[in-house]
OpenMM code with the backbone's topology and positions (N, CA, C; nanometers):
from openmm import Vec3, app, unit

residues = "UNK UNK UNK UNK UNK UNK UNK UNK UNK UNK UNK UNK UNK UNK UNK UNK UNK UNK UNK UNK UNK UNK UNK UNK UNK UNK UNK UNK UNK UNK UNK UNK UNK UNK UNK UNK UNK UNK UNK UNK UNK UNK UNK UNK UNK UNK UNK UNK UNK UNK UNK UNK UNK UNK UNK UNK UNK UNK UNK UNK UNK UNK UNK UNK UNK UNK UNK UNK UNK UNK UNK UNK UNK UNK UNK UNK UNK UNK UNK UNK UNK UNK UNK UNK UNK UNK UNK UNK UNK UNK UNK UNK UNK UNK UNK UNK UNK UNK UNK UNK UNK UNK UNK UNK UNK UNK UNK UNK UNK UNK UNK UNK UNK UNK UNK UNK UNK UNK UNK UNK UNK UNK UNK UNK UNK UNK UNK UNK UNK UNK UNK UNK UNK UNK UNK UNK UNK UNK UNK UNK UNK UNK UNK UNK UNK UNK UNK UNK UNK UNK UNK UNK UNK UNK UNK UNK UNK UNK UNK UNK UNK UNK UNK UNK UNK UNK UNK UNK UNK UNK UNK UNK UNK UNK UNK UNK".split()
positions = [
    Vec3(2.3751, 3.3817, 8.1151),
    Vec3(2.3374, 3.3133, 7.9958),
    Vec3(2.4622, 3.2611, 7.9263),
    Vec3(2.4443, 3.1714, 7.8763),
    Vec3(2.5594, 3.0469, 7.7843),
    Vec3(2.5198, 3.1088, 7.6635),
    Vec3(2.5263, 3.1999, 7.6243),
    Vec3(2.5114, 3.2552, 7.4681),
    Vec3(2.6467, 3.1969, 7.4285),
    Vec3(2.7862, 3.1669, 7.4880),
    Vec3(2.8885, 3.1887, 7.4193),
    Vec3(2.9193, 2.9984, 7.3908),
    Vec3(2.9269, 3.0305, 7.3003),
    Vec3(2.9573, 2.8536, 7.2067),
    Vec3(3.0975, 2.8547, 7.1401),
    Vec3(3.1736, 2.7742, 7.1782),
    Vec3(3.3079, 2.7665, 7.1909),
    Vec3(3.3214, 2.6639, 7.0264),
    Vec3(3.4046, 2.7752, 6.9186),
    Vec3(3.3767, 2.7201, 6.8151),
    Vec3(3.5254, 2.6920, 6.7654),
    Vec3(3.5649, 2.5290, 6.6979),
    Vec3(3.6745, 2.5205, 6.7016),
    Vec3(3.7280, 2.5470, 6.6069),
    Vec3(3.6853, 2.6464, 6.5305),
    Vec3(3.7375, 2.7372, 6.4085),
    Vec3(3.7776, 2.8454, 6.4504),
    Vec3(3.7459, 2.8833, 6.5361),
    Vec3(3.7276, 3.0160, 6.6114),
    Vec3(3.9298, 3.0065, 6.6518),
    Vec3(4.0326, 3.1312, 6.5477),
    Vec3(4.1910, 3.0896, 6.6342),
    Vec3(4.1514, 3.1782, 6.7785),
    Vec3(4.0739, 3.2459, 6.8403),
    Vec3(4.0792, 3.3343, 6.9564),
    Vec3(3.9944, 3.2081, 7.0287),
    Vec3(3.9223, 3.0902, 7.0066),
    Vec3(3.8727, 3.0428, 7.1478),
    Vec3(3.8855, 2.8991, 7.0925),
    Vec3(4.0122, 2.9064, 7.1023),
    Vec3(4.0599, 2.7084, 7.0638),
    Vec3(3.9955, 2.6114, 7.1752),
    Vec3(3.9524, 2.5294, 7.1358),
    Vec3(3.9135, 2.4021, 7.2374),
    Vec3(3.9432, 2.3643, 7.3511),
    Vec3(3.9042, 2.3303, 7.4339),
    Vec3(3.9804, 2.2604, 7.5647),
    Vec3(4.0969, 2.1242, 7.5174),
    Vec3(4.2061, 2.1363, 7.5557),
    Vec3(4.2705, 2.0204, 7.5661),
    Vec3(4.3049, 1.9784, 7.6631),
    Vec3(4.2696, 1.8320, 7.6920),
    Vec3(4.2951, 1.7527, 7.8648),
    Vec3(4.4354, 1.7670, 7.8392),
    Vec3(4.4575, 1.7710, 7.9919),
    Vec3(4.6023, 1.7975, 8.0664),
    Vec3(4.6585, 1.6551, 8.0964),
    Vec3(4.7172, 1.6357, 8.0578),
    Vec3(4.8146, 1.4962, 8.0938),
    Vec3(4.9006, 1.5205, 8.2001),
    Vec3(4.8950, 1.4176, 8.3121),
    Vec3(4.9666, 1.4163, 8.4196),
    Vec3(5.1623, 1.4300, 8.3660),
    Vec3(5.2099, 1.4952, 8.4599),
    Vec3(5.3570, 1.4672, 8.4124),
    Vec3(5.4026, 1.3496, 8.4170),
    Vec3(5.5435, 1.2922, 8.3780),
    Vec3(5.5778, 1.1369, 8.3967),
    Vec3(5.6013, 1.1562, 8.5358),
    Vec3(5.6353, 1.0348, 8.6202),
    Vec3(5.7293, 1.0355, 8.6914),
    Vec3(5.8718, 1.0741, 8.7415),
    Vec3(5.9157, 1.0813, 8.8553),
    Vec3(6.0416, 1.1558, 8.8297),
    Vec3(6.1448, 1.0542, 8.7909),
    Vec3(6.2475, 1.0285, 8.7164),
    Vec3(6.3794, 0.9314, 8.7071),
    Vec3(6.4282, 0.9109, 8.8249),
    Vec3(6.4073, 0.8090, 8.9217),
    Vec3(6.4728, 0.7519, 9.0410),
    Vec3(6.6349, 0.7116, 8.9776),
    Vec3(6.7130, 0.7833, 9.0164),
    Vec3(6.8615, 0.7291, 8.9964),
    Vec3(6.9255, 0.6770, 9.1279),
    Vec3(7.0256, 0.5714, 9.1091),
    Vec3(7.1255, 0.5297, 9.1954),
    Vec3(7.2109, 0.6443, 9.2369),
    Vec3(7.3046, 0.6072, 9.3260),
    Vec3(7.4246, 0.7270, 9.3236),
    Vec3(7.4996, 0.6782, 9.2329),
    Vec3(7.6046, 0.7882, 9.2437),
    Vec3(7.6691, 0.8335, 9.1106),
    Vec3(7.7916, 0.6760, 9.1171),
    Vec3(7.8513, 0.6329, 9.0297),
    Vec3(7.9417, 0.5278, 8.9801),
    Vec3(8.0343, 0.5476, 9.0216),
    Vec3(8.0505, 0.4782, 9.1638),
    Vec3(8.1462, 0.4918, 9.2220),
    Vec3(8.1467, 0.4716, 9.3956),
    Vec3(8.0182, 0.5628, 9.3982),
    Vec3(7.9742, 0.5211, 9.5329),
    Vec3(7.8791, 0.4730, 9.6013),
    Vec3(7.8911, 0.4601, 9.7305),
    Vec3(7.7525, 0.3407, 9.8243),
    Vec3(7.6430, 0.4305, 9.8398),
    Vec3(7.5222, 0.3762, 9.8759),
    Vec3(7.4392, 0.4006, 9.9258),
    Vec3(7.4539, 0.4530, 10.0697),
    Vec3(7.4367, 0.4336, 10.1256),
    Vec3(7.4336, 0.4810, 10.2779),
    Vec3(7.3841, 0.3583, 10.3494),
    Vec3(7.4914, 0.3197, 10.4061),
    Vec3(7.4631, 0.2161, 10.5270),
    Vec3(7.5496, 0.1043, 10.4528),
    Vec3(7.5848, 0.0942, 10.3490),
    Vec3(7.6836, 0.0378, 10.3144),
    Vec3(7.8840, 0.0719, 10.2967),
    Vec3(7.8968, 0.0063, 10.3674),
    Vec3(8.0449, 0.0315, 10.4229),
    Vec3(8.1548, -0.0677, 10.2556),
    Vec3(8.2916, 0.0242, 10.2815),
    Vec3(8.3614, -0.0588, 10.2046),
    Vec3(8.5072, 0.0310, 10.2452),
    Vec3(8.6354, -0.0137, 10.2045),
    Vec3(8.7086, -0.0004, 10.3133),
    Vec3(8.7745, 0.1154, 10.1813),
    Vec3(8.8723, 0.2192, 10.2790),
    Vec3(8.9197, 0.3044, 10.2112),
    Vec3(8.9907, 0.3324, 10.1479),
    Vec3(8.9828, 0.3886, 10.0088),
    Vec3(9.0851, 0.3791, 9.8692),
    Vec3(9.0402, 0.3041, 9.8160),
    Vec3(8.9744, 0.2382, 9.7995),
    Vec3(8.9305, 0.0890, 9.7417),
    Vec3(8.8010, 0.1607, 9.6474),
    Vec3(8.8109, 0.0903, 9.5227),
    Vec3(8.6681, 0.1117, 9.4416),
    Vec3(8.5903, -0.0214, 9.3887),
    Vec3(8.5333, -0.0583, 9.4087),
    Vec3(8.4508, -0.1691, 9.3057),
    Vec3(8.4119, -0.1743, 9.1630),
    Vec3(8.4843, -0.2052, 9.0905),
    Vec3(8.4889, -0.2532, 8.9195),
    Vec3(8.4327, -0.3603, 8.8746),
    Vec3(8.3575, -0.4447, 8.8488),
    Vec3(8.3544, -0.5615, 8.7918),
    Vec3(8.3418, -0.7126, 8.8960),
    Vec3(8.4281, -0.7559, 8.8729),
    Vec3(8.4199, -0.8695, 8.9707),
    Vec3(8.6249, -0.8262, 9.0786),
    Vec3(8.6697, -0.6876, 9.0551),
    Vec3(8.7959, -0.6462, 9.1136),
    Vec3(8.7443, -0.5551, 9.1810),
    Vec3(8.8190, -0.5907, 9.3063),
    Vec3(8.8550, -0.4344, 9.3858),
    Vec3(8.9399, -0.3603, 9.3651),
    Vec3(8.9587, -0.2907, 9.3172),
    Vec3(9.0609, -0.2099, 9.2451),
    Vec3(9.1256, -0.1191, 9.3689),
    Vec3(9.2474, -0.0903, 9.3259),
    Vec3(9.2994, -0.0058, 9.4580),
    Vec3(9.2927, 0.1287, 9.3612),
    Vec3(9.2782, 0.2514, 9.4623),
    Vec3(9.2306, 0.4123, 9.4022),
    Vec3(9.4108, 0.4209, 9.3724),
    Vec3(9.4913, 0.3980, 9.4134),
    Vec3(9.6234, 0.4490, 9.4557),
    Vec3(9.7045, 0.4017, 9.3197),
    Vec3(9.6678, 0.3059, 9.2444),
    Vec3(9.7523, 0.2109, 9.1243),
    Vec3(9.6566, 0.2483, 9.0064),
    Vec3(9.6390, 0.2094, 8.9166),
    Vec3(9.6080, 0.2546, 8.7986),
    Vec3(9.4661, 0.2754, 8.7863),
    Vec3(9.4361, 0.3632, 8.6797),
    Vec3(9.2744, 0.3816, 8.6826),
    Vec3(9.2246, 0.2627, 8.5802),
    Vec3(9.0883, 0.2852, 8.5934),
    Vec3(9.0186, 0.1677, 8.4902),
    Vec3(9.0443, 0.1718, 8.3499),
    Vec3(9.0771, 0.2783, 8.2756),
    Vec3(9.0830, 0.2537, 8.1426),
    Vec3(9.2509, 0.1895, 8.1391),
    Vec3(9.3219, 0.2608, 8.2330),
    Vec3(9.4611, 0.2117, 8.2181),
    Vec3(9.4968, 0.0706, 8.2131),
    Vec3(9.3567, 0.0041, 8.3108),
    Vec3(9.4010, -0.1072, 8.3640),
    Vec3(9.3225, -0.1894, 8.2270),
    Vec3(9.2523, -0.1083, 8.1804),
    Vec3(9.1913, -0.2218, 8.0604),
    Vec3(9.2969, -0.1893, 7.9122),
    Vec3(9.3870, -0.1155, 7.9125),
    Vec3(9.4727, -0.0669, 7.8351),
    Vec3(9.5812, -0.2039, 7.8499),
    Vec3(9.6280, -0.2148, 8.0009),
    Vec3(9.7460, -0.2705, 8.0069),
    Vec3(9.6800, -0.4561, 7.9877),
    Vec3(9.5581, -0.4698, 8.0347),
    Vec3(9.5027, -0.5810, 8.0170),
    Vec3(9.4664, -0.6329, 7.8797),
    Vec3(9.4367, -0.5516, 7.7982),
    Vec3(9.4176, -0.5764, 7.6029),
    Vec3(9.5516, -0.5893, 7.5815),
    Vec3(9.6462, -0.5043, 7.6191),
    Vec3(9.7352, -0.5568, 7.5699),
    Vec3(9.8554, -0.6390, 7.5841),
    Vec3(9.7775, -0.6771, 7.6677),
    Vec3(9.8667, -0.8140, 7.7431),
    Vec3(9.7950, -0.9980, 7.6374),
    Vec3(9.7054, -0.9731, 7.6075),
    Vec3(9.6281, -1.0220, 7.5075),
    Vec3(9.6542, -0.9884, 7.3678),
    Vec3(9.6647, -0.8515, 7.3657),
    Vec3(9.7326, -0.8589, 7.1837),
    Vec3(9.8914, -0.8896, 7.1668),
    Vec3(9.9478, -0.9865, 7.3110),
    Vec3(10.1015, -0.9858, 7.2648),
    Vec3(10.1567, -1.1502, 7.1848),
    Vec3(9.9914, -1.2123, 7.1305),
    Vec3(10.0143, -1.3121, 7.0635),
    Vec3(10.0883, -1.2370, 6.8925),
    Vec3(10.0300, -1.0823, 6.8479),
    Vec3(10.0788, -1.0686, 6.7202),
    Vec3(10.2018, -1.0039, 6.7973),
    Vec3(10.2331, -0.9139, 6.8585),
    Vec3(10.3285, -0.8292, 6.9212),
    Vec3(10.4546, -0.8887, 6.9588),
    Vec3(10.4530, -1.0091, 7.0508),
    Vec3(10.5821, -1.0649, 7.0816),
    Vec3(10.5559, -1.2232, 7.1449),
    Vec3(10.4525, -1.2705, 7.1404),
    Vec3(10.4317, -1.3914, 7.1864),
    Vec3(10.4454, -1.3904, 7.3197),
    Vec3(10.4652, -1.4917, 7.4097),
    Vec3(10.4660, -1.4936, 7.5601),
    Vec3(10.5553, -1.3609, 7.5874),
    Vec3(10.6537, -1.3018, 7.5326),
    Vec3(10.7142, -1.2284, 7.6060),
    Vec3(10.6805, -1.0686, 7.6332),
    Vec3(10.5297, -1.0513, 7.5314),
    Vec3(10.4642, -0.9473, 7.5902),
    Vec3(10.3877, -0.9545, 7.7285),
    Vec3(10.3226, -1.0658, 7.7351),
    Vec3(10.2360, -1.0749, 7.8504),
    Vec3(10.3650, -1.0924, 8.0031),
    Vec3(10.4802, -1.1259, 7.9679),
    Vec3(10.5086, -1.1960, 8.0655),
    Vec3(10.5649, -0.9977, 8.1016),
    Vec3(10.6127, -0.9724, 8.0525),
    Vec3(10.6834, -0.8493, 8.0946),
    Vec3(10.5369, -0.7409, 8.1469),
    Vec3(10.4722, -0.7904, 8.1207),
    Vec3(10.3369, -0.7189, 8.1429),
    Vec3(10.3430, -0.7434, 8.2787),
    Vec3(10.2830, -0.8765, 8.2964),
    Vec3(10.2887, -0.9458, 8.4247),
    Vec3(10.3823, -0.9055, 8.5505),
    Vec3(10.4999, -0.8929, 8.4759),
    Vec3(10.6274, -0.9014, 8.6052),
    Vec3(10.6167, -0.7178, 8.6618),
    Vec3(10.5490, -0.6139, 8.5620),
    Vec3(10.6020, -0.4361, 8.5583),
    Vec3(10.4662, -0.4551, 8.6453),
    Vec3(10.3216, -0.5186, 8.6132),
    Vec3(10.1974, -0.4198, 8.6590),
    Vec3(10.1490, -0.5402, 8.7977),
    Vec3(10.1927, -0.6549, 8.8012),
    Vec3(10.1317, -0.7771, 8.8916),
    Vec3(10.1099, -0.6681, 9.0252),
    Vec3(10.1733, -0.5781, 9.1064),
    Vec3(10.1650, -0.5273, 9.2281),
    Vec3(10.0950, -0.4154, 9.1968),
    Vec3(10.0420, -0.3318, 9.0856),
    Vec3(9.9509, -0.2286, 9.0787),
    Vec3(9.8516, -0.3068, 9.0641),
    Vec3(9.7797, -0.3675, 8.9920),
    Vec3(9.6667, -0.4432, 8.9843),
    Vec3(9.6490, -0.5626, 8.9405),
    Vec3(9.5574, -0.6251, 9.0648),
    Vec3(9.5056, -0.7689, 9.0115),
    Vec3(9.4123, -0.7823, 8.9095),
    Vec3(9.3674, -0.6706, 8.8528),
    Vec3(9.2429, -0.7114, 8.7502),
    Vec3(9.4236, -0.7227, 8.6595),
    Vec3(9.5057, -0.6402, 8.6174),
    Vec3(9.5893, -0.6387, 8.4623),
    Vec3(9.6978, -0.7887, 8.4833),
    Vec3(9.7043, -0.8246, 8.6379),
    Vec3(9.7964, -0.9324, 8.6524),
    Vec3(9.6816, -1.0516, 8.6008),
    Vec3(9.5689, -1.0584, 8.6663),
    Vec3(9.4800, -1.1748, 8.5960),
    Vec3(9.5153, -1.1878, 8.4549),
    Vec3(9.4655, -1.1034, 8.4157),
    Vec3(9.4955, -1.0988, 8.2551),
    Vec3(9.6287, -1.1406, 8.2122),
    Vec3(9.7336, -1.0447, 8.2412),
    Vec3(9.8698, -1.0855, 8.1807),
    Vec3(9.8794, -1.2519, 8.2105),
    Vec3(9.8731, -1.2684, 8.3266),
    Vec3(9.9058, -1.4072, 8.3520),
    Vec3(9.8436, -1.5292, 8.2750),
    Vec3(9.6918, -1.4888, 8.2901),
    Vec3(9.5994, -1.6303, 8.1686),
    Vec3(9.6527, -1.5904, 8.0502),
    Vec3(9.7002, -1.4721, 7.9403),
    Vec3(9.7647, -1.4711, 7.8651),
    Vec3(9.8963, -1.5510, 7.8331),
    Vec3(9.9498, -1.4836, 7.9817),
    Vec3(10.1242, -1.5872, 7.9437),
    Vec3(10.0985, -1.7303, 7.9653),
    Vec3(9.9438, -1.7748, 7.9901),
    Vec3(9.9755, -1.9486, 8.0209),
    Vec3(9.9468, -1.9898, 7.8916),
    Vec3(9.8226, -1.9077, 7.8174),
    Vec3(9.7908, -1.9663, 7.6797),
    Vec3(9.8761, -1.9450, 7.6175),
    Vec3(9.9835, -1.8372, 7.5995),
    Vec3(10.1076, -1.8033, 7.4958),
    Vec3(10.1868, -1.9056, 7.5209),
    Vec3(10.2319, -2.0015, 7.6212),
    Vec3(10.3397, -2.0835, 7.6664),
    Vec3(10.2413, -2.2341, 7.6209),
    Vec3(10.1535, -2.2657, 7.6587),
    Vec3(10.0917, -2.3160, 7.6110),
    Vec3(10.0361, -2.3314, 7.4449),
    Vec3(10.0376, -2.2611, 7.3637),
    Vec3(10.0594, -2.2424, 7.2953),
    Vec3(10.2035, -2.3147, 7.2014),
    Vec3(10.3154, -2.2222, 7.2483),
    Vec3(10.4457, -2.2456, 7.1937),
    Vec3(10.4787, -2.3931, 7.3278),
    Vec3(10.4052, -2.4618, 7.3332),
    Vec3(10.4342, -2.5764, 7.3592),
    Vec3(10.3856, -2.7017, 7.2639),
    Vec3(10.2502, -2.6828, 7.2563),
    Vec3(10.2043, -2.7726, 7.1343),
    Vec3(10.2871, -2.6876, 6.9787),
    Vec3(10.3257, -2.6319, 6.9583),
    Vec3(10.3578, -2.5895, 6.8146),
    Vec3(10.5294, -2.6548, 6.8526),
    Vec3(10.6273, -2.6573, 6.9339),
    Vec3(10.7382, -2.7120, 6.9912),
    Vec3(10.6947, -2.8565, 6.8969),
    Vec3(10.5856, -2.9133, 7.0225),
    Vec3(10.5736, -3.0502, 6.9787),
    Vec3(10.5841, -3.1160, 6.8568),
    Vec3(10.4580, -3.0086, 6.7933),
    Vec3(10.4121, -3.0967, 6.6505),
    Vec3(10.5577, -3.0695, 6.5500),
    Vec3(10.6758, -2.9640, 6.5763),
    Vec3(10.7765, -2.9387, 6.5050),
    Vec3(10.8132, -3.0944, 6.5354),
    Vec3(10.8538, -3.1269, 6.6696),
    Vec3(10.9676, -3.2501, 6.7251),
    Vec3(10.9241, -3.3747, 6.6503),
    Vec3(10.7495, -3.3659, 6.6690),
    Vec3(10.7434, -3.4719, 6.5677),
    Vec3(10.7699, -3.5077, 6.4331),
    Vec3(10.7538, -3.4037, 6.3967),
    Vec3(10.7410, -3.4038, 6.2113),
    Vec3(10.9091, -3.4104, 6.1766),
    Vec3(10.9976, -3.3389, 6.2152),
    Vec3(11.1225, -3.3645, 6.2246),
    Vec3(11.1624, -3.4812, 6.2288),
    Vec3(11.0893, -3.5342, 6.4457),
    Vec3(11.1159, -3.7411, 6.4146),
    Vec3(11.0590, -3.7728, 6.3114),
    Vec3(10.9851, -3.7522, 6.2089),
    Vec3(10.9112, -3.8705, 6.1587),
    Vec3(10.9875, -3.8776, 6.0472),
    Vec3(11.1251, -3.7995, 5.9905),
    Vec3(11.2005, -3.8247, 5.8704),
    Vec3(11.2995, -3.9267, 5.9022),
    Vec3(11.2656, -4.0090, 5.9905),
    Vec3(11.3341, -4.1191, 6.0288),
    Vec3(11.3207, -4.2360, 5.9503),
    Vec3(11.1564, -4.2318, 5.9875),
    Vec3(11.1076, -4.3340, 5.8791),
    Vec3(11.0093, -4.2638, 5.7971),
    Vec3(11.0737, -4.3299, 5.6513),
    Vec3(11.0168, -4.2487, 5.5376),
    Vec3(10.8935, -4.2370, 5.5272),
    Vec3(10.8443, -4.3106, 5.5127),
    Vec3(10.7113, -4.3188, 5.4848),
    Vec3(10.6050, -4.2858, 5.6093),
    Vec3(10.6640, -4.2673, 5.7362),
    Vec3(10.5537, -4.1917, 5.8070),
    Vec3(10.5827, -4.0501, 5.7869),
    Vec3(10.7249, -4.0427, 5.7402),
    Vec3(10.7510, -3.8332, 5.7308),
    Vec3(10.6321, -3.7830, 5.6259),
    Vec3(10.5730, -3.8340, 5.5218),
    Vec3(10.4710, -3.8081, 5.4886),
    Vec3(10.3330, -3.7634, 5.5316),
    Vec3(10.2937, -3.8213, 5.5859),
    Vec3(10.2035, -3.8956, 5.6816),
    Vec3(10.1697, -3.7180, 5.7939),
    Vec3(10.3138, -3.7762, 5.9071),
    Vec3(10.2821, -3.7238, 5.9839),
    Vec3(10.3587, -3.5702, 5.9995),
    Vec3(10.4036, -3.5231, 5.8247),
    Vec3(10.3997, -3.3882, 5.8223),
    Vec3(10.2697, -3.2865, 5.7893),
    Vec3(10.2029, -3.3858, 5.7217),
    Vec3(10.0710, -3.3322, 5.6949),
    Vec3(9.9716, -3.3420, 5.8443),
    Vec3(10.0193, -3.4040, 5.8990),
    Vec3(9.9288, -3.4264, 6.0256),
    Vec3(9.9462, -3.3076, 6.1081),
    Vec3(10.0859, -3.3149, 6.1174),
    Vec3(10.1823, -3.2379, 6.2425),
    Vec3(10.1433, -3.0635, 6.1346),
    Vec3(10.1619, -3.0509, 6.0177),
    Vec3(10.0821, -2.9084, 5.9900),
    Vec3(9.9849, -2.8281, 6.0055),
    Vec3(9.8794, -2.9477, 5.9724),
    Vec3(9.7180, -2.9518, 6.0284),
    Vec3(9.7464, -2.9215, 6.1585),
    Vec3(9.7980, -2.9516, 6.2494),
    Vec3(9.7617, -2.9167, 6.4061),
    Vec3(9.8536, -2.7702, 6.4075),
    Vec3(9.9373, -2.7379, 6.3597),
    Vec3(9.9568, -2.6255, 6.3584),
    Vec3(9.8453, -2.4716, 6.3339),
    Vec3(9.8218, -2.5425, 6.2025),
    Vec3(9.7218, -2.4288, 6.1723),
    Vec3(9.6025, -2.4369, 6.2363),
    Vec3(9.5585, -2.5523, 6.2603),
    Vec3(9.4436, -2.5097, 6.3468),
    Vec3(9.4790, -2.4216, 6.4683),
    Vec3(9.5899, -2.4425, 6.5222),
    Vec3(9.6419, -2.4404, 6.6539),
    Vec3(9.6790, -2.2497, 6.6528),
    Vec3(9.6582, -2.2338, 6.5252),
    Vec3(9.7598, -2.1139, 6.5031),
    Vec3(9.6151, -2.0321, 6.4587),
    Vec3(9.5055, -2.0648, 6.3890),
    Vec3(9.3644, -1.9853, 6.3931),
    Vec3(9.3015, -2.0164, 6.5213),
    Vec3(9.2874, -2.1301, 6.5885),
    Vec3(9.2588, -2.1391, 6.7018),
    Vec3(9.3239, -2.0206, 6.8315),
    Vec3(9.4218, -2.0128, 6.8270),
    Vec3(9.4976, -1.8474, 6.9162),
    Vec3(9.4482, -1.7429, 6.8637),
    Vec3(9.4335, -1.6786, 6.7329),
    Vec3(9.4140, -1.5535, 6.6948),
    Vec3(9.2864, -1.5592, 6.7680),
    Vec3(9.1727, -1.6563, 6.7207),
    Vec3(9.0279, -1.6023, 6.7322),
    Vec3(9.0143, -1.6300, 6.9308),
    Vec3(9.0769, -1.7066, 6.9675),
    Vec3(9.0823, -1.6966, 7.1502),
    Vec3(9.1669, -1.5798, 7.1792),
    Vec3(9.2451, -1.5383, 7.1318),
    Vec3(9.3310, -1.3972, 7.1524),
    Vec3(9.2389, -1.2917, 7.1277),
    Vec3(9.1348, -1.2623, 7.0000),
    Vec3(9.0903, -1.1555, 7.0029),
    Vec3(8.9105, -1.1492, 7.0899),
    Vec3(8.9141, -1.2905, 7.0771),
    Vec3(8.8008, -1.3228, 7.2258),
    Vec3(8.8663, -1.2530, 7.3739),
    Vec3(8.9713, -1.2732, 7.3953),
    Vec3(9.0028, -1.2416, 7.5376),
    Vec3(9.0642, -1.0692, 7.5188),
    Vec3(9.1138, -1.0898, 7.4089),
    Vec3(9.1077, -0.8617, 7.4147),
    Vec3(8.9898, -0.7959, 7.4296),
    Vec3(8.8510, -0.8772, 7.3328),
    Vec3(8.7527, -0.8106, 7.3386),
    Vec3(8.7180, -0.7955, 7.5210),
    Vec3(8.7265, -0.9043, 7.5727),
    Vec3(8.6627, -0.9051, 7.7185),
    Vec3(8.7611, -0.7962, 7.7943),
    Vec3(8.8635, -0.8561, 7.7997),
    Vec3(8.9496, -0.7333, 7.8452),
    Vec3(8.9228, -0.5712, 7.8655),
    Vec3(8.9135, -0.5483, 7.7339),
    Vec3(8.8578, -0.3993, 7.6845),
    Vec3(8.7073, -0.3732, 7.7763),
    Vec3(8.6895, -0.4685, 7.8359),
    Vec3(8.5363, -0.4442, 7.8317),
    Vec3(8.5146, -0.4264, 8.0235),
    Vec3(8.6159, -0.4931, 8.0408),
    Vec3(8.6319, -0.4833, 8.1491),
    Vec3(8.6630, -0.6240, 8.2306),
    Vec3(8.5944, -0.7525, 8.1753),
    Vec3(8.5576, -0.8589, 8.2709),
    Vec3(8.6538, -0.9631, 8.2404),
    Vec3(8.6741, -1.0703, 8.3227),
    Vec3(8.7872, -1.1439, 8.3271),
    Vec3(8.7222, -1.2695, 8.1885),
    Vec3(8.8395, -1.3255, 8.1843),
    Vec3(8.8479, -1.4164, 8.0835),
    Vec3(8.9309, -1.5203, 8.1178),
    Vec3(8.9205, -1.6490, 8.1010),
    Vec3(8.9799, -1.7402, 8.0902),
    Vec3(8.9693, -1.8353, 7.9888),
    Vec3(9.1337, -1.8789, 7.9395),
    Vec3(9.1532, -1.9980, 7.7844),
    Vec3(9.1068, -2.0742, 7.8174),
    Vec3(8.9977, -2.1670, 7.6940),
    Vec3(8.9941, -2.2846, 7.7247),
    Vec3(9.1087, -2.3572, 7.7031),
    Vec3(9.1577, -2.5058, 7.7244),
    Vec3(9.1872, -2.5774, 7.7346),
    Vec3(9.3385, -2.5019, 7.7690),
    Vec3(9.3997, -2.4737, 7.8371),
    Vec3(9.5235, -2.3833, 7.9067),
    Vec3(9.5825, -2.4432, 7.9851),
    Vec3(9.7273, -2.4896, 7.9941),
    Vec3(9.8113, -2.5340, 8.0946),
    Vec3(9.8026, -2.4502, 8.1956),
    Vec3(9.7760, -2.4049, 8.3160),
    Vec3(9.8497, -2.3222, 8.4028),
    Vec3(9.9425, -2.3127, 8.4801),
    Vec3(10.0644, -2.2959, 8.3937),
    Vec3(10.1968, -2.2569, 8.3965),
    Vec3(10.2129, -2.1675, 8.5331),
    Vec3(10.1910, -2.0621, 8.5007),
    Vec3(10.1948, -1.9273, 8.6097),
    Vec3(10.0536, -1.9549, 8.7222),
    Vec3(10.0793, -1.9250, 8.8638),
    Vec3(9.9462, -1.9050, 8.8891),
    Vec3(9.8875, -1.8005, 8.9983),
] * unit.nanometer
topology = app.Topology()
chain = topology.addChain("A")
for resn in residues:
    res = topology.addResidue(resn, chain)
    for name in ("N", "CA", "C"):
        topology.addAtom(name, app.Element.getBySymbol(name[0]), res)
């Protein structure tokens, strides 16, 4: 007999509650760093980004260390941070030589148009009345030229830091 009636006041005979299936399990990749199986890649070598990095020369944060700051050597020392960058790390890694190097072309590049607009404004006290003229001109291209680097300088640290390559727009390439 069913005499017994399941009352949900009752704290000794609480209700049925449906059972919910568990989730699924988390399918993960392998761990960051290595292949799958059946995929080959040659030895010492790791895959970073769009670099093959060699295991034997610097690790990744180092290399994004020496790469930011091959990019912050527009406040630091102008071309002659990146270039000394360039010449100490170019044979440990191609991800920090990429970097140093598009750095030292925009830094030279750089102190090439600011060269210029000096040579002009200088010529132009030749004749009077364009030294007017084309000191205000030849300033204007400075400063643009000179907020134009900071905000492409701290564009290409941010990427740097981040890991992925960067390239200046409009950049002589000096070095290559």
């Amino acid at each position: 007999m069913d005499l017994e009636k399941k009352d949900p006041k009752d704290p000794f005979n609480p209700p049925e509650v449906p059972k919910t299936p568990p989730p699924p399990p988390i399918q993960q990749g392998p761990p960051r760093g290595q292949q799958q199986y059946g995929q080959q890649q040659q030895y010492g070598q790791q895959q970073y980004g769009n670099y093959n990095r060699q295991s034997g020369g610097l690790s990744e944060s180092d290399e994004k260390l020496w790469a930011t700051l091959s990019h912050l050597g527009f406040v630091i020392g102008g071309f002659i941070t990146p270039l000394v960058i360039y010449m100490i790390q170019k044979d440990k890694s191609k991800f920090v030589a990429d970097h140093a190097r598009e750095a030292l072309n925009f830094q030279l590049t750089v102190l090439g148009v600011v060269l210029a607009s000096m040579f002009l404004m200088v010529f132009s006290f030749i004749i009077p009345p364009l030294a007017i003229v084309m000191t205000f001109l030849m300033v204007g291209i400075m400063l643009i030229v000179g907020i134009g680097s900071l905000i492409l300088g701290i564009m290409a640290l941010v990427e740097a830091n981040k890991g992925a390559p960067y390239r200046y727009p409009m950049t002589i390439r000096f070095v290559k």
